[in-house]
C-alpha positions as CSV (number, residue, x, y, z in Angstrom):
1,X,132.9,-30.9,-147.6
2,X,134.5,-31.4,-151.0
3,X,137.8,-32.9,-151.9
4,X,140.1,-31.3,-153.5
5,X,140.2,-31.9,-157.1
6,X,137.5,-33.9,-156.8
7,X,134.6,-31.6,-157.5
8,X,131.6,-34.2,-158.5
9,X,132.1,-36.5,-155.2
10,X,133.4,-40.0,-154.9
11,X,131.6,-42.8,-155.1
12,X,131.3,-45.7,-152.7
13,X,133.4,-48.1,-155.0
14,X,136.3,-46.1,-155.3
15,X,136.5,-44.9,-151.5
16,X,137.0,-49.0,-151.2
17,X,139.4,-49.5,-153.3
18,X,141.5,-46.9,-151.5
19,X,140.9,-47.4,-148.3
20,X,141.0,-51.5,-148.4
21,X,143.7,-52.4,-150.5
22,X,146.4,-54.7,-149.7
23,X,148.7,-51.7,-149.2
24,X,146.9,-49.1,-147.1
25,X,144.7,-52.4,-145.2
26,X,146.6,-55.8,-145.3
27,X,145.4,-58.7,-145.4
28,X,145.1,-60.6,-141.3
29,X,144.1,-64.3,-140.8
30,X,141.5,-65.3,-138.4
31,X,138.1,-65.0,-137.7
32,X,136.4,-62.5,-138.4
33,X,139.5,-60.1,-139.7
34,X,138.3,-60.0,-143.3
35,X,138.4,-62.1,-146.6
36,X,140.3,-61.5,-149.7
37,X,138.2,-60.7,-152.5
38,X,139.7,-61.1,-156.2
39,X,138.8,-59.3,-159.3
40,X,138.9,-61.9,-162.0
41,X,136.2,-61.3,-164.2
42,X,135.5,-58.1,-163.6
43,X,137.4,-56.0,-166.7
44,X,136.1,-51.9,-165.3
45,X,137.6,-52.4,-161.8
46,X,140.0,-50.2,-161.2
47,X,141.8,-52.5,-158.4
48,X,144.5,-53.8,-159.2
49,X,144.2,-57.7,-157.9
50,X,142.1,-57.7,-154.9
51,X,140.8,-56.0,-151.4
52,X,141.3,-57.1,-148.0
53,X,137.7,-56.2,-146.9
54,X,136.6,-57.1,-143.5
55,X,132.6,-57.6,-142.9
56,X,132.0,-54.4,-141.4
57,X,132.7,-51.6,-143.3
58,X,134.2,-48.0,-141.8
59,X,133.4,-45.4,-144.5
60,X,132.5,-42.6,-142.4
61,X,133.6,-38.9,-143.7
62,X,134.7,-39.9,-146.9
63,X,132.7,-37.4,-149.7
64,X,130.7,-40.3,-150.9
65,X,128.2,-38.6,-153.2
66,X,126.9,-41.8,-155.6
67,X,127.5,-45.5,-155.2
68,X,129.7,-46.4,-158.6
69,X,129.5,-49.6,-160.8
70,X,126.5,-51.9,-159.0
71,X,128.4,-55.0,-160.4
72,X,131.5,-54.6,-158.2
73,X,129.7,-53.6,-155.1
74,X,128.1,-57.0,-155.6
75,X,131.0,-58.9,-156.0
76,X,133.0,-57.6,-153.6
77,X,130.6,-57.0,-150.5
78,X,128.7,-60.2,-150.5
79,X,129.8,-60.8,-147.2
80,X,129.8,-57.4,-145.5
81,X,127.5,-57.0,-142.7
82,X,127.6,-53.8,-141.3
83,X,128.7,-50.2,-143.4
84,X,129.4,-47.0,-141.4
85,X,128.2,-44.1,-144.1
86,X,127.7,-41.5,-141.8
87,X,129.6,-37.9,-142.3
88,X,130.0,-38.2,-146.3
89,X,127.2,-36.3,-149.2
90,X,124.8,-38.7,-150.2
91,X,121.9,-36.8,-150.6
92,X,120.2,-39.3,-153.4
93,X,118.1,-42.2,-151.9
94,X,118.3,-44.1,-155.3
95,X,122.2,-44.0,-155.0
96,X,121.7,-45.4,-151.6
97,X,119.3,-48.3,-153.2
98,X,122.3,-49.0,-155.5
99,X,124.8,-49.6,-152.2
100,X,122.1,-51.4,-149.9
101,X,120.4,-53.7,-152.6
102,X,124.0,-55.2,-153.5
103,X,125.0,-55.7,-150.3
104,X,122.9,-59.0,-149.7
105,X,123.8,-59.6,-145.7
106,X,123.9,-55.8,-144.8
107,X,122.4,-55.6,-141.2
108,X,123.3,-52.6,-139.8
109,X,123.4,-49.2,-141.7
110,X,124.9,-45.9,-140.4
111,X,123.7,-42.9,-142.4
112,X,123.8,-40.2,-139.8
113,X,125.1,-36.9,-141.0
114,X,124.3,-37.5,-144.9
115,X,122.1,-34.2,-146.0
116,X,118.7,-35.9,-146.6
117,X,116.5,-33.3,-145.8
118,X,113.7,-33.1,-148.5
119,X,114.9,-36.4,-150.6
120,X,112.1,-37.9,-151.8
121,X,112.0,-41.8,-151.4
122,X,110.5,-43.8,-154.5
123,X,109.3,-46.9,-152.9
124,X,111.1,-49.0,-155.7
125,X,113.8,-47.6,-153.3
126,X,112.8,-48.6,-150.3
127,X,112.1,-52.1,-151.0
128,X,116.4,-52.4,-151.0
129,X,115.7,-51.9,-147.2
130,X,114.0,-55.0,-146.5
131,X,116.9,-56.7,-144.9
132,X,118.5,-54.1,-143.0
133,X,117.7,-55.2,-139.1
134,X,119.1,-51.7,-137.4
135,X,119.4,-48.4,-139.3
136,X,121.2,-45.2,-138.0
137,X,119.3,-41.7,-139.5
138,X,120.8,-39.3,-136.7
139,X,121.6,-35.7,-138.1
140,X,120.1,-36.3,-141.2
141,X,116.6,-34.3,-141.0
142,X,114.8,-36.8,-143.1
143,X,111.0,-36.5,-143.2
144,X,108.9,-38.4,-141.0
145,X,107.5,-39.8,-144.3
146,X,109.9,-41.1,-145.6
147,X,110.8,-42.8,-142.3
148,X,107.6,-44.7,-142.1
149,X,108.3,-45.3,-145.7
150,X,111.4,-47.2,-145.0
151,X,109.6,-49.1,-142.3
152,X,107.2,-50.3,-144.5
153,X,109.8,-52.2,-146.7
154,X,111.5,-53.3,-143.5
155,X,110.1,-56.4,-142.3
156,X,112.7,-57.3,-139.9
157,X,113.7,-53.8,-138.8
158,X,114.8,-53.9,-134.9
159,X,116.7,-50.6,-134.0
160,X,116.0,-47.4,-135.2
161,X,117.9,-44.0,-134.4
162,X,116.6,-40.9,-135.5
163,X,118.0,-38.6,-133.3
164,X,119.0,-34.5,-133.9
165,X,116.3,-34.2,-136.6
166,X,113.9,-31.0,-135.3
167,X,110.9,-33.2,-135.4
168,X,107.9,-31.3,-133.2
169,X,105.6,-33.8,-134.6
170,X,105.3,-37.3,-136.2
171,X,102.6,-38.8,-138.2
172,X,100.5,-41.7,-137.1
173,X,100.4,-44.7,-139.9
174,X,98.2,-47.8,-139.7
175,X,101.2,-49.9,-140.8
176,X,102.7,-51.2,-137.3
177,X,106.6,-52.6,-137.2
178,X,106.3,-55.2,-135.2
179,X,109.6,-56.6,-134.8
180,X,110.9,-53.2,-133.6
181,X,112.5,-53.3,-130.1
182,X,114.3,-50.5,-130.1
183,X,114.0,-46.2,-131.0
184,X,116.3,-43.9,-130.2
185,X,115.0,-40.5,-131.1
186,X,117.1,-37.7,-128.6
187,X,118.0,-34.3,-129.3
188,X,114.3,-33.6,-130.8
189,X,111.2,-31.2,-130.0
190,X,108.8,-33.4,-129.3
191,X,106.9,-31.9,-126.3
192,X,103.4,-33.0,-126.7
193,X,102.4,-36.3,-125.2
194,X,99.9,-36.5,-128.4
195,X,103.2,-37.0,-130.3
196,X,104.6,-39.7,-128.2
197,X,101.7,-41.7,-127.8
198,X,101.6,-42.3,-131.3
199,X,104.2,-44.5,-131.0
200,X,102.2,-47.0,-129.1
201,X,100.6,-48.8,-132.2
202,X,103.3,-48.1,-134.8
203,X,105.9,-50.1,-132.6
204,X,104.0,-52.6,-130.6
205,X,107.1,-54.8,-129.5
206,X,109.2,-51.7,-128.5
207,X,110.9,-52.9,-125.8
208,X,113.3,-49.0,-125.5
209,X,112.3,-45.9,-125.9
210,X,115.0,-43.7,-125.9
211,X,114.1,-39.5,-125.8
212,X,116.1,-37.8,-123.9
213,X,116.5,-33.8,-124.7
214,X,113.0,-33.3,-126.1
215,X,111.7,-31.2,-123.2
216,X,108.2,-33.6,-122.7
217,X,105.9,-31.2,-120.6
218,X,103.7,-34.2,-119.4
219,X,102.2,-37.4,-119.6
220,X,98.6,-36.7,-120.3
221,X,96.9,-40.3,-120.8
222,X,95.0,-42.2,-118.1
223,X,96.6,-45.8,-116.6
224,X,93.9,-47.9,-118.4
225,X,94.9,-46.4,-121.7
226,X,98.9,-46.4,-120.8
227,X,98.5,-49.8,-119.9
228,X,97.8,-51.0,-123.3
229,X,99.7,-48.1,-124.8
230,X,103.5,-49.5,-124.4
231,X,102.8,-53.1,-123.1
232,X,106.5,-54.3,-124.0
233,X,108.1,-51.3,-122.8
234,X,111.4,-52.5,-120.6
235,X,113.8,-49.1,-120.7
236,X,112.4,-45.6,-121.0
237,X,115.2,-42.7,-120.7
238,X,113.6,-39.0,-120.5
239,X,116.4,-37.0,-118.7
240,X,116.0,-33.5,-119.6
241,X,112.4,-33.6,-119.9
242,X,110.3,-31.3,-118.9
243,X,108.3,-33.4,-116.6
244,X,107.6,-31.0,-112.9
245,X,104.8,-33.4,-111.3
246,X,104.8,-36.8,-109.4
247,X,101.7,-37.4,-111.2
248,X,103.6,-37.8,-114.7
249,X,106.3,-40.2,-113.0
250,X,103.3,-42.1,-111.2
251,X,101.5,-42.7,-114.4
252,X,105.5,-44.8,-115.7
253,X,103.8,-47.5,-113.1
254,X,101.2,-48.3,-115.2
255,X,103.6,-49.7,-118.4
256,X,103.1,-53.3,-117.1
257,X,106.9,-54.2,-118.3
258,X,109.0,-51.4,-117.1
259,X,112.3,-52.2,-115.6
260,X,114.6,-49.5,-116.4
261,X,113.8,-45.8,-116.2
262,X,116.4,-43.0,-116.5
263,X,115.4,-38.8,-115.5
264,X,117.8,-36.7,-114.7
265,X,118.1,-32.8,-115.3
266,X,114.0,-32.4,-114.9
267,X,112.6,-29.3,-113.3
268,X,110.7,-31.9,-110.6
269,X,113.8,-32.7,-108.5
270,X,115.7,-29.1,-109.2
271,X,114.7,-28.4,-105.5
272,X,115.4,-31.8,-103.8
273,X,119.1,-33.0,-102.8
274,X,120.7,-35.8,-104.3
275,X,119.8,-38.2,-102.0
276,X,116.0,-37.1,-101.7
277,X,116.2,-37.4,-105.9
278,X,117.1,-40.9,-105.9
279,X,115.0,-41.7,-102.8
280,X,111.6,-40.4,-103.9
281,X,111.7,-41.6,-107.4
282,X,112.9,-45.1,-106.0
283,X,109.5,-45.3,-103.8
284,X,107.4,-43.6,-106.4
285,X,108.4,-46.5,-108.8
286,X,108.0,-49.6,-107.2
287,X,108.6,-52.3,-110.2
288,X,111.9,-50.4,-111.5
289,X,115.3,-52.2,-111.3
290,X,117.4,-49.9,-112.2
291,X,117.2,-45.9,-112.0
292,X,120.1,-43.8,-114.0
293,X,122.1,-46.9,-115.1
294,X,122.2,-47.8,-111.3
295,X,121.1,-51.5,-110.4
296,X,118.4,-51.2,-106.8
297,X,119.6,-53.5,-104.4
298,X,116.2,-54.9,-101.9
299,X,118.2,-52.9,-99.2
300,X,118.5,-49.6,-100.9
301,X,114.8,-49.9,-102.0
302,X,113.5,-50.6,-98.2
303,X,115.3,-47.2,-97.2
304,X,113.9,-45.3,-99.9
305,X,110.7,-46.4,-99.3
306,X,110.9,-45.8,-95.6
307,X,112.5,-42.3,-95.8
308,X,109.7,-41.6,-98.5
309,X,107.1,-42.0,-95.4
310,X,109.5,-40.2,-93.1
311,X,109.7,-37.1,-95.8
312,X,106.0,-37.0,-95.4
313,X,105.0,-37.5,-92.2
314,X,104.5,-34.1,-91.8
315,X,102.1,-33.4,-94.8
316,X,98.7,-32.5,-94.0
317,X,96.1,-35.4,-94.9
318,X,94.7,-33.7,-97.8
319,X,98.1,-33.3,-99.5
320,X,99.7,-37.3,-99.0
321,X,100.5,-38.8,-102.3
322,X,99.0,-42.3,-102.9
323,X,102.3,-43.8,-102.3
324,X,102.4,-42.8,-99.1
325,X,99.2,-44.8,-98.1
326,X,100.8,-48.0,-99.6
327,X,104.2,-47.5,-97.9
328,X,102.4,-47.2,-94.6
329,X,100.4,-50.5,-94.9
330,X,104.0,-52.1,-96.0
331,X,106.2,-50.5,-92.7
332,X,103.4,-48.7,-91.0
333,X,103.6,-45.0,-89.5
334,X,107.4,-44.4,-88.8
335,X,109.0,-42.0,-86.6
336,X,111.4,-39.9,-87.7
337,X,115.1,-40.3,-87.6
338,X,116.9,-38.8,-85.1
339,X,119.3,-36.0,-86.1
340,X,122.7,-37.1,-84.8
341,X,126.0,-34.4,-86.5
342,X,129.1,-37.2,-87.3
343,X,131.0,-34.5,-88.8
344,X,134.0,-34.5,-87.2
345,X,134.5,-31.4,-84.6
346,X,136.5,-28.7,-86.3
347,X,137.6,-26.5,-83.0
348,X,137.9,-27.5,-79.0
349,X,138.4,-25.1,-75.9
350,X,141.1,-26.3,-73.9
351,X,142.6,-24.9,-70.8
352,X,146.6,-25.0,-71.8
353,X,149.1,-25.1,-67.8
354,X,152.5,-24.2,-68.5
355,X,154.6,-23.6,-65.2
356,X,151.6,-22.3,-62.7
357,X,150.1,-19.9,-65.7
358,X,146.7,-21.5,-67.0
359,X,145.2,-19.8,-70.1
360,X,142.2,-20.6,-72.3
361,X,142.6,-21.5,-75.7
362,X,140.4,-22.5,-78.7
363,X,142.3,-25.1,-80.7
364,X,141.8,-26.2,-84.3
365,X,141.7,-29.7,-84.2
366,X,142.1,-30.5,-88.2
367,X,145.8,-29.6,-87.2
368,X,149.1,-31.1,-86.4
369,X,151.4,-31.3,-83.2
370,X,153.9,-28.8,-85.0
371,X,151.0,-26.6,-86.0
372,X,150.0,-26.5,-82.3
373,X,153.4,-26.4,-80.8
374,X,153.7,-22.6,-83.0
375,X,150.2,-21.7,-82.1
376,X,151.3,-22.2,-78.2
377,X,154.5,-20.1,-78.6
378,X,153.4,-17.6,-78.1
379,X,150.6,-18.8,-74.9
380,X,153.8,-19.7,-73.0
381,X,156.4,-17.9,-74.2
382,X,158.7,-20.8,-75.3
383,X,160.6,-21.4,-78.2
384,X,158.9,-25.0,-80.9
385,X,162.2,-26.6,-79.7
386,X,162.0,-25.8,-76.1
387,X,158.6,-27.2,-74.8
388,X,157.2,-30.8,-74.3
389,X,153.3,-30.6,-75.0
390,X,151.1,-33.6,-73.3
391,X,147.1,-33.7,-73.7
392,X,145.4,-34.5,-70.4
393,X,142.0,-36.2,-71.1
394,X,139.9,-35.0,-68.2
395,X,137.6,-38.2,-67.9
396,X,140.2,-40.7,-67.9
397,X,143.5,-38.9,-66.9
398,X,143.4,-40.2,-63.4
399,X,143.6,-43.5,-64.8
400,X,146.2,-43.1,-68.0
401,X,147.9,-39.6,-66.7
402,X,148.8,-37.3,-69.5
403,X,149.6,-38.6,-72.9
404,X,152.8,-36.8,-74.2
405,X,152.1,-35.7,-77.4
406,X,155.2,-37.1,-79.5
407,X,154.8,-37.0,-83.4
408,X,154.9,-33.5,-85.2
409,X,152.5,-35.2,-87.7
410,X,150.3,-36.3,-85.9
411,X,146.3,-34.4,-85.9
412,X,145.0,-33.1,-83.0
413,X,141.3,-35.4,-84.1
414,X,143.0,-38.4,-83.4
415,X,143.3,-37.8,-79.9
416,X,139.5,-37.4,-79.8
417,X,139.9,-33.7,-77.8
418,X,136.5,-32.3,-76.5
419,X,135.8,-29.1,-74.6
420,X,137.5,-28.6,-71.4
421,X,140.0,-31.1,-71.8
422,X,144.0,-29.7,-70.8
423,X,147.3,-29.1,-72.8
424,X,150.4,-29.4,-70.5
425,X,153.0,-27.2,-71.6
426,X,156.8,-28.6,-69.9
427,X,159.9,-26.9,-70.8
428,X,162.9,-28.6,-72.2
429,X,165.7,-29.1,-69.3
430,X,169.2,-28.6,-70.9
């Protein structure tokens, strides 16, 4: 969006000297707040003595279109470590090579949200890159090219996040990054395992992987070749997947690092309850940790496991998953749990005596003495006010008598009525 009056875009020099200058960002000691940067020396700036800048720069939204004088952008963000330039109209990778190569400590670099789509990247313009350690792409629909031509120049590249960019496909490179740990690339179409898999030997050390919302149908390679395929791989996230077999999760056992796994929202467990979700996918994945950002206690593990064996014992031979044969050696065969209802009971029939007249009645026992007083007016013909209501237990009553029931407030649960039990019904004497 353009600023008004301001039809040619700003540039990154002059969105700093308004938004970090000693009046609109003063100057705070300690570590960590900022430094003060002066201008002597520098005859074209247009500040007037100095800027407060902190190390990590907030420039998000601003209509940033080119990077201004390269001299002051130099002497004034030596320091600066991290620049938010997401939201603004860069569009020009060789403006962005003007910002990142004078910014000698930049480690992190947010350009989510710039319109990149179709920029071609000179690799003179790249190279500016080579020190940035975790760089932010989201919403940006840059090539695939041009993002393994950034990695190329980025020897010590760590994070990457290239997420809400319509790839279907990506292209495999010879040139690994080996000091990546971690890619973030949700909100894609990347369906095909073929596209996945590919990057296996571009990002050897990745230690996340990060794809939710890309609708995978399947995991299609064999456990010898997934073995060697992702053998750092510590956290995968695939909620929303399209994933609808126990052979695909299965096949997650044979990354030979994998702690963390996170799959929700996949057409698998639509038909399972919650508790047969977690269950199952805990006993299909024996070596996880953690499922959905949940830490697995031993003890929830050795019930999942057992009620995985219990939730099959019925399957014919021919249709038991491997897992089951495994879980059977660990607890043997295991009978299954016998159904017992703790719910609460919601009604009781009770016999209710009221001066020689005995009449059955089926109570609601969620509630109170008042409630039941008015539900007995008219059984006995007595006014709320005019009756004294006791509850005869009729297992124990010869030992306790009736219990008068005293306290308006009080529900009928808590006296633990049960069929056949009796409501005396006394009338008030004047």
């Amino acid at each position: 969006m353009e600023l008004p009056g301001d039809e040619g875009g700003r540039t990154f020099m002059e969105v700093i000297s308004e938004k970090y200058s000693p009046e609109n960002f003063p100057y705070r000691r300690g570590p960590g707040m900022g430094v003060v940067v002066p201008i002597a020396g520098l005859q074209s700036s247009p500040m007037k003595d100095r800027l407060n800048l902190p190390s990590v720069l907030v420039l998000n939204g601003s209509g940033i279109v080119r990077a201004g004088d390269q001299a002051e952008i130099a002497a004034f963000c030596a320091h600066v470590m991290e620049l938010d330039l997401s939201h603004n109209r860069l569009q020009d990778w060789h403006e962005i090579s003007k910002i990142v190569s004078n910014i000698p400590n930049l480690d992190f670099l947010n350009l989510s949200s710039n319109p990149l789509s179709g920029m071609a990247l000179a690799p003179r313009c790249a190279k500016a890159f080579s020190r940035v350690r975790r760089l932010v792409l989201n919403n940006t629909q840059v090539s695939w090219d041009t993002v393994l031509g950034l990695i190329r120049e980025m020897p010590e590249l760590e994070e990457l996040f290239l997420c809400l960019n319509e790839y279907t496909a990506v292209t495999a490179t010879a040139v690994s990054c080996p000091t990546l740990r971690l890619l973030h690339i949700t909100d894609n179409n990347l369906r095909d395992w073929a596209e996945v898999r590919k990057f296996g030997p571009m990002f050897p050390s990745l230690d996340t992987l990060v794809m939710a919302n890309n609708n995978l149908d399947s995991i299609q390679d064999s456990g010898d070749v997934l073995e060697h395929l992702f053998p750092n791989l510590r956290s995968v996230n695939l909620h929303n997947s399209g994933l609808n077999r126990w052979e695909d999760i299965e096949k997650l056992n044979f990354f030979p690092k994998l702690e963390e796994v996170r799959l929700q929202g996949i057409p698998l467990l639509e038909t399972y309850t919650n508790t047969e979700r977690r269950s199952l996918m805990i006993a299909h994945l024996p070596s996880i940790t953690s499922l959905n950002g949940s830490v697995l206690t031993d003890g929830e593990r050795e019930d999942a496991e057992r009620f995985f064996i219990r939730y099959h014992v019925d399957y014919p031979e021919e249709e038991l998953p491997y897992r089951y044969h495994c879980l059977v050696t660990k607890y043997g065969k295991l009978e299954p749990l016998a159904e017992i209802d703790l719910r609460p009971r919601c009604h009781a029939q009770v016999e209710v005596h009221c001066e020689g007249k005995v009449v059955q009645v089926s109570i609601r026992l969620d509630q109170t003495v008042a409630e039941l007083k008015k539900r007995l007016r008219k059984v006995v013909q007595l006014p709320t006010n005019s009756m004294r209501v006791y509850y005869i237990d009729k297992d124990v009553c010869s030992v306790f008598g009736p219990e008068e029931m005293k306290y308006s407030t009080r529900a009928l649960h808590s006296y633990s009525i049960r069929d056949g039990d009796e409501i005396l019904v006394v009338p008030k004497t004047k």
